[in-house]
C-alpha positions in Angstrom: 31.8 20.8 -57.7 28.7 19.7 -55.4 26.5 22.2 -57.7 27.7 20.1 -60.8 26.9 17.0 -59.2 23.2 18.3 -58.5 22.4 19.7 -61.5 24.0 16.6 -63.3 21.5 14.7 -60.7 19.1 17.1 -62.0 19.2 16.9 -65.3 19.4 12.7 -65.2 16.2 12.8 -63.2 14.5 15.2 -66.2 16.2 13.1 -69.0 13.9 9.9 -67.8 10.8 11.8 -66.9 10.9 13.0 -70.6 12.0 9.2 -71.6 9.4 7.9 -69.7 6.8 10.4 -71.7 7.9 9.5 -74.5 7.7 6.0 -74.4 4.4 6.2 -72.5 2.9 8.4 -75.5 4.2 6.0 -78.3 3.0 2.8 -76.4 -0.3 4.6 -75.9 -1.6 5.9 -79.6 -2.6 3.0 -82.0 -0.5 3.1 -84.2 -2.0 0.1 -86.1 -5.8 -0.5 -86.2 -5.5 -4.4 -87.1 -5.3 -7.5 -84.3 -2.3 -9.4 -84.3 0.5 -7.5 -83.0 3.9 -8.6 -82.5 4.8 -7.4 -79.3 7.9 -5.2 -78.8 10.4 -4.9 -76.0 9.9 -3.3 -72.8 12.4 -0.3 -73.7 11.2 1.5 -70.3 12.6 -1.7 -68.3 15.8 -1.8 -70.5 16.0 2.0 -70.2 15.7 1.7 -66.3 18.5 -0.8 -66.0 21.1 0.7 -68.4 20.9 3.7 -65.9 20.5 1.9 -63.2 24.3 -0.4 -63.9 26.0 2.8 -65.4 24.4 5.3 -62.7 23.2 4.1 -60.0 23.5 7.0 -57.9 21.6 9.6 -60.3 18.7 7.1 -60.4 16.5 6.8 -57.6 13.7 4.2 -56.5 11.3 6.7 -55.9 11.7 8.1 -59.3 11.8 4.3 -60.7 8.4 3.7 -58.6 6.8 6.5 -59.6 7.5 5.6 -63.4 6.5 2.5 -62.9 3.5 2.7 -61.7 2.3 5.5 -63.7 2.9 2.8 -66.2 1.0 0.2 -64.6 -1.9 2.7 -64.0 -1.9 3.6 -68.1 -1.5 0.3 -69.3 -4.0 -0.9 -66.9 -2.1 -3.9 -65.4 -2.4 -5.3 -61.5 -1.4 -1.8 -59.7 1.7 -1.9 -58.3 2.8 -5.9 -58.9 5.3 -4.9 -61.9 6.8 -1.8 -60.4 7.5 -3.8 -57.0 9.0 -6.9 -59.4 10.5 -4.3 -61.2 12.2 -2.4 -58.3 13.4 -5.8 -56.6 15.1 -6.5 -60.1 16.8 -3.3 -60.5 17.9 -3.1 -56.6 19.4 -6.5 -57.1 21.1 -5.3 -60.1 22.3 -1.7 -58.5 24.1 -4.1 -55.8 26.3 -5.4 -58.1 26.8 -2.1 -60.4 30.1 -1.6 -58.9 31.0 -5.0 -60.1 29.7 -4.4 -63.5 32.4 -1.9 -64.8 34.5 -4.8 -64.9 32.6 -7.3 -66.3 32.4 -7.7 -70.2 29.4 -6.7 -71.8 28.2 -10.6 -72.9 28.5 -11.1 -68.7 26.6 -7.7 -68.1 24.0 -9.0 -70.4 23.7 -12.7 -69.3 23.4 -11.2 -66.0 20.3 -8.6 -67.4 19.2 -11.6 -69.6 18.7 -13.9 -66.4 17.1 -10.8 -63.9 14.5 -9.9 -66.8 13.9 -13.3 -67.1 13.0 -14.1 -63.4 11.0 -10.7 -63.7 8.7 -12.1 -66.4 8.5 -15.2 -64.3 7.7 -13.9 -60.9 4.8 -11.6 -62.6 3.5 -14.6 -64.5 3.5 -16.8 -61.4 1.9 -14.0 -59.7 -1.0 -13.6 -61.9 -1.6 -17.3 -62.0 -1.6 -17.4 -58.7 -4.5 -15.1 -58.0 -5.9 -16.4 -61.4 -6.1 -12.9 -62.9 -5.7 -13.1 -66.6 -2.6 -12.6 -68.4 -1.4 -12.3 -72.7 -0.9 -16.1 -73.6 2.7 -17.6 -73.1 4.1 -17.6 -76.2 3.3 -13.8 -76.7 5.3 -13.5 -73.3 7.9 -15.4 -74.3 8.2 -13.6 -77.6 8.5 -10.4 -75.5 10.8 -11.8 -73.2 13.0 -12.9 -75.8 12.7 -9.4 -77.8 13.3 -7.3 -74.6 16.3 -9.1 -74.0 18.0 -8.9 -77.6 16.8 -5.5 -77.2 19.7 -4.7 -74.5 22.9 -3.5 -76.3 20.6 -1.4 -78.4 19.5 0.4 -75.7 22.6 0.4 -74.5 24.0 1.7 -77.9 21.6 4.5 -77.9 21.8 5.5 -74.4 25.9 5.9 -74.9 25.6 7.4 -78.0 22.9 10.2 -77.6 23.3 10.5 -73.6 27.0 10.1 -72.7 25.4 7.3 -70.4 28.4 5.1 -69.5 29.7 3.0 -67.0 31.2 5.3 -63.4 35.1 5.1 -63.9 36.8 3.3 -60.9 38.4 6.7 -59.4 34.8 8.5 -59.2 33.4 9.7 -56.5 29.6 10.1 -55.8 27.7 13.3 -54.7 29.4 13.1 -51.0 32.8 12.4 -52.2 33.0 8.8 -51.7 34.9 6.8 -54.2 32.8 4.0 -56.2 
């Protein structure tokens, strides 16, 4: 049973590497050659903390870090100040996964609306702080908003094509404690 767990573990851990390549390759080829894009959601944020409420225990914050800043070092943003924002959000929310298989999905996604929220805020209030430049606010808004309504479709997808759901209430983890 222990060998299930780990290569379960295992294959997780490969599943959002290859995710993360994915995304990181799609986000990084212009795709149009014109100014003037609307901006998208973050899906690697969304992706982060489906897996991180359904399965908290497969995903862990080195793995998230590493992501993360491999992300901040392509997209060429402040090294390191979104994947630390990013791994305070997602611990606060992995504190309250076991809470979250019995919440309705409206409350799971007020409760990923308001964290993503205070995510964008904290890295805004950041940059203006140390008065580095950041996209103007109603293009962070927009992708605020977007990322957001993004959720159950991430969500959707991550079910769907990953069997990704929420730990049932008599699981146990990888030492045989029940969740």
């Amino acid at each position: 049973m222990a060998e299930g767990i780990a290569n379960a573990r295992w294959r997780f851990w490969a599943l959002i590497l290859l995710i993360s390549a994915v995304l990181f390759f799609v986000q990084l080829i212009p795709l149009s050659p014109g100014p003037g894009r609307f901006p998208g959601p973050d899906v690697l944020l969304l992706v982060a903390i489906a897996w991180v409420l359904r399965r908290p225990d497969y995903v862990p914050v080195i793995l998230i870090a590493g992501v993360f800043l491999l992300a901040d070092i392509l997209f060429m943003r402040p090294i390191g100040l979104w994947t630390a924002i990013v791994i305070l959000g997602l611990e606060f929310l992995r504190a309250r996964s076991v809470a979250v298989r019995d919440w309705s999905f409206l409350v799971e996604w007020l409760v990923v609306g308001v964290t993503v929220t205070a995510m964008f805020v904290a890295y805004s209030l950041v940059l203006a702080l140390f008065v580095v430049d950041d996209a103007p606010l109603g293009l962070t808004l927009i992708r605020l908003v977007v990322t957001v309504l993004a959720y159950p479709v991430v969500v959707a997808l991550g079910a769907r094509a990953m069997g990704l759901q929420k730990s049932a209430p008599g699981e146990v983890d990888s030492l045989g404690h029940k969740r």
